[in-house]
C-alpha positions as CSV (number, residue, x, y, z in Angstrom):
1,X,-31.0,-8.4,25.3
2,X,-30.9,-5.0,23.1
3,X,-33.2,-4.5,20.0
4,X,-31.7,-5.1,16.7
5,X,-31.1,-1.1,15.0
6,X,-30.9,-1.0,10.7
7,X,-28.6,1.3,9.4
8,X,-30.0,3.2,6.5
9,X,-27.4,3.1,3.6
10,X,-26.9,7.1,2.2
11,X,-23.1,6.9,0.7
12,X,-22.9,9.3,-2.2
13,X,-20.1,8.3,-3.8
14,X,-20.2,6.7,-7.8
15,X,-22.0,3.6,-7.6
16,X,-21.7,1.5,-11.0
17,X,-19.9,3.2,-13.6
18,X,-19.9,5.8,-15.7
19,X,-18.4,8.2,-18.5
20,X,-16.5,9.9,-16.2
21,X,-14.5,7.1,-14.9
22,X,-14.3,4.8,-18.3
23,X,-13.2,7.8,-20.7
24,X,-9.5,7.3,-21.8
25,X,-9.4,3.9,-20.2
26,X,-9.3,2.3,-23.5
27,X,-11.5,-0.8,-22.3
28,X,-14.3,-2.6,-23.3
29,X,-17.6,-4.2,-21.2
30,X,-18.4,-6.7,-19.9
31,X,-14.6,-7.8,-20.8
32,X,-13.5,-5.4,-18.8
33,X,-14.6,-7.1,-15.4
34,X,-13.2,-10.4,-16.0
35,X,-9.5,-9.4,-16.3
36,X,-7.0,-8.9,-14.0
37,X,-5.7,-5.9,-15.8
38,X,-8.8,-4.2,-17.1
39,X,-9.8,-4.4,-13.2
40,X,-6.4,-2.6,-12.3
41,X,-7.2,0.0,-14.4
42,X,-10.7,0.8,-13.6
43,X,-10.2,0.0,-9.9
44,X,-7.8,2.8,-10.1
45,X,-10.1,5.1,-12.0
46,X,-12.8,4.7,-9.4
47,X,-10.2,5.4,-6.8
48,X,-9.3,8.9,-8.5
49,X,-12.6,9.7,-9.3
50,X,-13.9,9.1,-5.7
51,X,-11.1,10.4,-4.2
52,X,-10.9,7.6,-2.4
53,X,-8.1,6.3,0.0
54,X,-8.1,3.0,-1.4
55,X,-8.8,0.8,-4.2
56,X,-12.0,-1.4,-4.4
57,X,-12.4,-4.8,-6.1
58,X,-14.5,-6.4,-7.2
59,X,-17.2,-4.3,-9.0
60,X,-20.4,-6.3,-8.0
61,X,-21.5,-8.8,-5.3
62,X,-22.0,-11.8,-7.9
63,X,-17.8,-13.4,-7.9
64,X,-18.7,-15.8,-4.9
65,X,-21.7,-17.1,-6.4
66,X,-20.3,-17.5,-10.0
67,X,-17.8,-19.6,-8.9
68,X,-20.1,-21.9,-7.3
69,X,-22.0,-22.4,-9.8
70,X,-24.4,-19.2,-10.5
71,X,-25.2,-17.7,-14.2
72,X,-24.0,-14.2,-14.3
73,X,-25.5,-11.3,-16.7
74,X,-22.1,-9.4,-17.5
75,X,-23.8,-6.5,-17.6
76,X,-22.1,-3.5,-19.5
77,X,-20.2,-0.1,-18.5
78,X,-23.7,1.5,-16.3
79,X,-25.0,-1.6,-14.6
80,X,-22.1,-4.2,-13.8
81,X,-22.8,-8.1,-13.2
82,X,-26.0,-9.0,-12.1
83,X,-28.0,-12.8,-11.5
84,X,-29.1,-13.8,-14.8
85,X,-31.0,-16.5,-14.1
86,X,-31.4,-19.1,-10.6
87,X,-30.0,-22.5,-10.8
88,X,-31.7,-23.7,-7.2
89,X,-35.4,-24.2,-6.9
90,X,-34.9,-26.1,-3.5
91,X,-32.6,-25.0,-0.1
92,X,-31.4,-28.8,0.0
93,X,-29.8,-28.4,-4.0
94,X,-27.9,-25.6,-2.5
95,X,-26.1,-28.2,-0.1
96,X,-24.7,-30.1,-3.3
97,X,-23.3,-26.6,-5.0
98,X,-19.6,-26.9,-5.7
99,X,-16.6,-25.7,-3.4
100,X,-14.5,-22.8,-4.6
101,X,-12.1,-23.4,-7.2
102,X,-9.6,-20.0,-6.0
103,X,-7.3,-20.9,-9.2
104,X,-9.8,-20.3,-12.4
105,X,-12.5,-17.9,-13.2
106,X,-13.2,-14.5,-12.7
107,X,-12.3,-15.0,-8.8
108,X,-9.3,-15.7,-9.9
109,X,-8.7,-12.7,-11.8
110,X,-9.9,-10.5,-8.8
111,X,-7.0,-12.5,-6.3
112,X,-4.7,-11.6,-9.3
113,X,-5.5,-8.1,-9.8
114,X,-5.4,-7.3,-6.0
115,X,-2.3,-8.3,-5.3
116,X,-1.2,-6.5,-8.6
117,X,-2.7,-3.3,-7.0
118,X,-0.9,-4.1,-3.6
119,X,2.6,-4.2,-5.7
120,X,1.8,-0.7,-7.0
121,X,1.5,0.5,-3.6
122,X,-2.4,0.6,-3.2
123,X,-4.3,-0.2,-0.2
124,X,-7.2,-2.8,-1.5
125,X,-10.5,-3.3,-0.2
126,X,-11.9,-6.6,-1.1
127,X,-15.4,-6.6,-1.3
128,X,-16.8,-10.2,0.3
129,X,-20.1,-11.2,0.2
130,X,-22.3,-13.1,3.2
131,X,-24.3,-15.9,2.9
132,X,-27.8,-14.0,1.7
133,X,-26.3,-11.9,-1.0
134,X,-24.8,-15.5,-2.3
135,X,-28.1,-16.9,-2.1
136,X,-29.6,-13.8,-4.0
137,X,-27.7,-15.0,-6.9
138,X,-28.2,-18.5,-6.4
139,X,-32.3,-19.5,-5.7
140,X,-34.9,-17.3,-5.3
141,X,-35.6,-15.5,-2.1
142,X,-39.2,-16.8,-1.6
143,X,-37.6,-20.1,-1.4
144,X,-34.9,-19.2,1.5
145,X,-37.7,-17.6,3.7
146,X,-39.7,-20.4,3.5
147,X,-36.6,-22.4,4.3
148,X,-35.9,-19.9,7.7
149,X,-39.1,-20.7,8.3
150,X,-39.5,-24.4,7.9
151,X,-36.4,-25.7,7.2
152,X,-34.2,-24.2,10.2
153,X,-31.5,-26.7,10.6
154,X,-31.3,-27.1,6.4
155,X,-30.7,-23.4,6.3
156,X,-27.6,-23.5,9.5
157,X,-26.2,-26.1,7.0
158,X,-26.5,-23.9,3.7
159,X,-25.1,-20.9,5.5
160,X,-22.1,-23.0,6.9
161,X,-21.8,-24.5,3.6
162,X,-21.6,-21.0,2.3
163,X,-19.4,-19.4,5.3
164,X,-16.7,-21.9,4.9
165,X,-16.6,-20.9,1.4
166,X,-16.2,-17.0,2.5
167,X,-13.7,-18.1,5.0
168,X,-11.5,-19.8,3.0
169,X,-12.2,-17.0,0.6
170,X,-10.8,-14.8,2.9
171,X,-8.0,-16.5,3.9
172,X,-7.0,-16.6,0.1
173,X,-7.6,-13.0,0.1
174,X,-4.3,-12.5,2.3
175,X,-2.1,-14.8,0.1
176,X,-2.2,-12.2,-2.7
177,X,-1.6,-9.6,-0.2
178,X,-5.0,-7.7,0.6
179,X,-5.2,-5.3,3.2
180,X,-8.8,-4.7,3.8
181,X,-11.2,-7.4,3.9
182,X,-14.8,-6.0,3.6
183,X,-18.0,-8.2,4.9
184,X,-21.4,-7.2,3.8
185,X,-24.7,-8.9,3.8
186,X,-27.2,-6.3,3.2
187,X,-29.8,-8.6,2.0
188,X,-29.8,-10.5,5.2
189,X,-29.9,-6.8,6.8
190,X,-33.2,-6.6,9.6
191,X,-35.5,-4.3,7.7
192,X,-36.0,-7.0,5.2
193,X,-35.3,-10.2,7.4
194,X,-37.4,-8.8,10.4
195,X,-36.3,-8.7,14.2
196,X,-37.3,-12.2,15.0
197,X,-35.7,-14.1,12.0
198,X,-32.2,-11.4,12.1
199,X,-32.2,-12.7,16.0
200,X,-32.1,-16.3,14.4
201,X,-29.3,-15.6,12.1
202,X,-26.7,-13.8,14.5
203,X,-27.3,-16.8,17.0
204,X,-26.9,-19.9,14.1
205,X,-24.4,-18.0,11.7
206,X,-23.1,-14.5,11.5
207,X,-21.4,-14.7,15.6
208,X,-19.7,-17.6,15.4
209,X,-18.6,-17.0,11.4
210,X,-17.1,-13.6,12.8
211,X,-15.1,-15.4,15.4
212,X,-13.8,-17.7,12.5
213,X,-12.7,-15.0,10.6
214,X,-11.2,-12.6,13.8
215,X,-8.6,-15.9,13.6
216,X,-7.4,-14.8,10.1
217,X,-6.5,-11.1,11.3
218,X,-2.9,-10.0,11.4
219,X,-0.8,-7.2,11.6
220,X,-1.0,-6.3,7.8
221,X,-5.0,-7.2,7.8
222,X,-8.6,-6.1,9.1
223,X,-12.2,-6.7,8.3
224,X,-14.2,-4.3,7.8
225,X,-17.9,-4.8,8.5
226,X,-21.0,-3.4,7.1
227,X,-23.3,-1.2,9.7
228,X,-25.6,-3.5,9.3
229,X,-23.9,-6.4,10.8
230,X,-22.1,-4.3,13.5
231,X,-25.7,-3.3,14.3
232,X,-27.1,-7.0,14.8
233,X,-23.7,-7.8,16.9
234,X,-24.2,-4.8,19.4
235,X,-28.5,-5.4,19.5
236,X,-27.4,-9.3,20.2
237,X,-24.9,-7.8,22.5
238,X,-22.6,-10.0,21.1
239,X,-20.3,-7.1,20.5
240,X,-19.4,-3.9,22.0
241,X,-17.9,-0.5,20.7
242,X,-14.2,0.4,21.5
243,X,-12.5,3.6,21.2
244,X,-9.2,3.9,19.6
245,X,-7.6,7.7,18.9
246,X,-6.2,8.6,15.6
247,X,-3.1,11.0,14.7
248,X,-6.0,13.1,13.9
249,X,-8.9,14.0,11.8
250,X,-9.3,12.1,8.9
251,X,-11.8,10.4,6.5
252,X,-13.3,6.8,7.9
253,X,-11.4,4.8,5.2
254,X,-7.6,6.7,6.6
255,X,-8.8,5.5,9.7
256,X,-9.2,2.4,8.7
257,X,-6.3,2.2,7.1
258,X,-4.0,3.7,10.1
259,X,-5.6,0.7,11.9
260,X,-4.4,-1.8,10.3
261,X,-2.7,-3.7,12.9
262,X,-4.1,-2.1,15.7
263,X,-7.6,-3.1,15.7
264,X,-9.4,-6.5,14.3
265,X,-12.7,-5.5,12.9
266,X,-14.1,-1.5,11.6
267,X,-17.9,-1.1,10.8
268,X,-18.9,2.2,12.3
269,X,-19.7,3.4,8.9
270,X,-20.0,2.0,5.3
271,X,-16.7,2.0,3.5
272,X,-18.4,3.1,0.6
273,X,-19.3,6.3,2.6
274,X,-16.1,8.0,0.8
275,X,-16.7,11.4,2.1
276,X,-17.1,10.4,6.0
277,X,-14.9,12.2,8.2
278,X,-13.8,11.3,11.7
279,X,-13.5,14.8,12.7
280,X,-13.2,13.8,16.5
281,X,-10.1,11.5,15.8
282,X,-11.8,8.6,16.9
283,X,-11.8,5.6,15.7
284,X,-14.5,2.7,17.0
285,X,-13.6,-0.4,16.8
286,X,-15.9,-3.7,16.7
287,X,-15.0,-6.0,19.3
288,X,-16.8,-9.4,19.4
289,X,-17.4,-11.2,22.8
């Protein structure tokens, strides 16, 4: 079995907000994250501002764990939602955490303002989180080492509890008719996890989750995954690297698009690396074992 490589994040592109992409918008933070059509609007500025290929949503990595439960700090036009405050001192109280309501709440208005963003003729990039930047929001770290540690069998159950959630998260995802389904866990990356406990995670969790969610690919969707996780898939050799040629050379998030339908899961590159070319017209696609 391989060794386990980290990807070192170095996208350039905006990160937060700023002046540049709020002027003229004519909205007002926090509100401005918790509407469907606020979200439009600035998911379109980023888009333009970027020069992006597509549209992003949401604007942090806090929607999954709100709706479960988690106190949010709205934040304001720089910073974006944040945890406020944990509401689990213990792994076991994050077994009795509520299911996903898809119908209410600020998830809600992110379902709502993608497929509004589809209807205008956007490609959409929906940003879903994995189990440990859920938990981030949700208990403090200290206590989900310990858990790792400890607590094995407890923690396969949280991060089921938690994947199913995703999954069905997902799969609500293509109801209001997004394109691009983005997975990232960066917390639960190896440089802060550590060889030995990243092994444990891609065995008990992230492998079979991925095969789970390869099911939910179609002709009009792909999932696109963080370096990161392509990295612990290929070290696990639980994945291998497939080339697939483009019409040419283009930007990674074209060739993403163009694949849509062709291929089941990208993550040669972080989507948020807007400026990344694929100047050899190759595309590599993920595929699982």
């Amino acid at each position: 079995m391989g060794e386990i490589k980290d990807f070192h994040c170095t996208y350039d592109n905006s990160v937060g907000m700023n002046e540049e992409v709020t002027k003229g918008l004519g909205l007002t933070f926090p509100d401005a994250y918790m509407h469907c059509d606020s979200m439009v609007k600035l998911s379109k500025a980023l888009k333009e501002h970027d020069g992006a290929s597509f549209c992003e949503l949401p604007f942090c990595h806090t929607v999954e764990a709100e709706a479960m439960g988690g106190i949010i700090n709205y934040g304001n036009a720089l910073t974006g939602p944040r945890a406020k405050e944990y509401i689990c001192t213990s792994v076991e109280e994050l077994l009795e955490l509520p299911e996903i309501d898809f119908s209410q709440g600020r998830i809600h208005e992110v379902l709502l303002a993608c497929k509004e963003l589809r209807k205008q003729g956007e490609h959409v990039v929906l940003q879903v989180s994995g189990p440990f930047t859920i938990l981030n929001v949700l208990i403090d770290a200290k206590y989900v080492f310990k858990g790792l540690r400890k607590k094995p069998d407890i923690m396969k159950e949280v991060f089921w509890k938690l994947g199913d959630q995703i999954l069905k998260f997902m799969e609500e995802a293509k109801k209001y008719d997004v394109d691009l389904i983005s997975y990232a866990d960066s917390s639960g990356g190896v440089n802060i996890l550590g060889p030995k406990m990243a092994e444990q995670v891609v065995e008990d969790f992230t492998y079979e989750f991925l095969k789970k969610a390869e099911a939910l690919v179609d002709d009009q969707t792909m999932i696109l995954l963080c370096p990161k996780t392509t990295f612990a898939l290929l070290g696990m050799e639980k994945a291998i690297l497939e080339d697939r040629k483009l019409f040419g050379p283009m930007s990674y998030g074209e060739g993403c698009i163009e694949m849509i339908g062709k291929a089941k899961f990208a993550g040669q590159m972080c989507i948020k690396n807007i400026g990344y070319q694929l100047e050899n017209a190759v595309f590599k696609e993920v595929r699982l074992k």
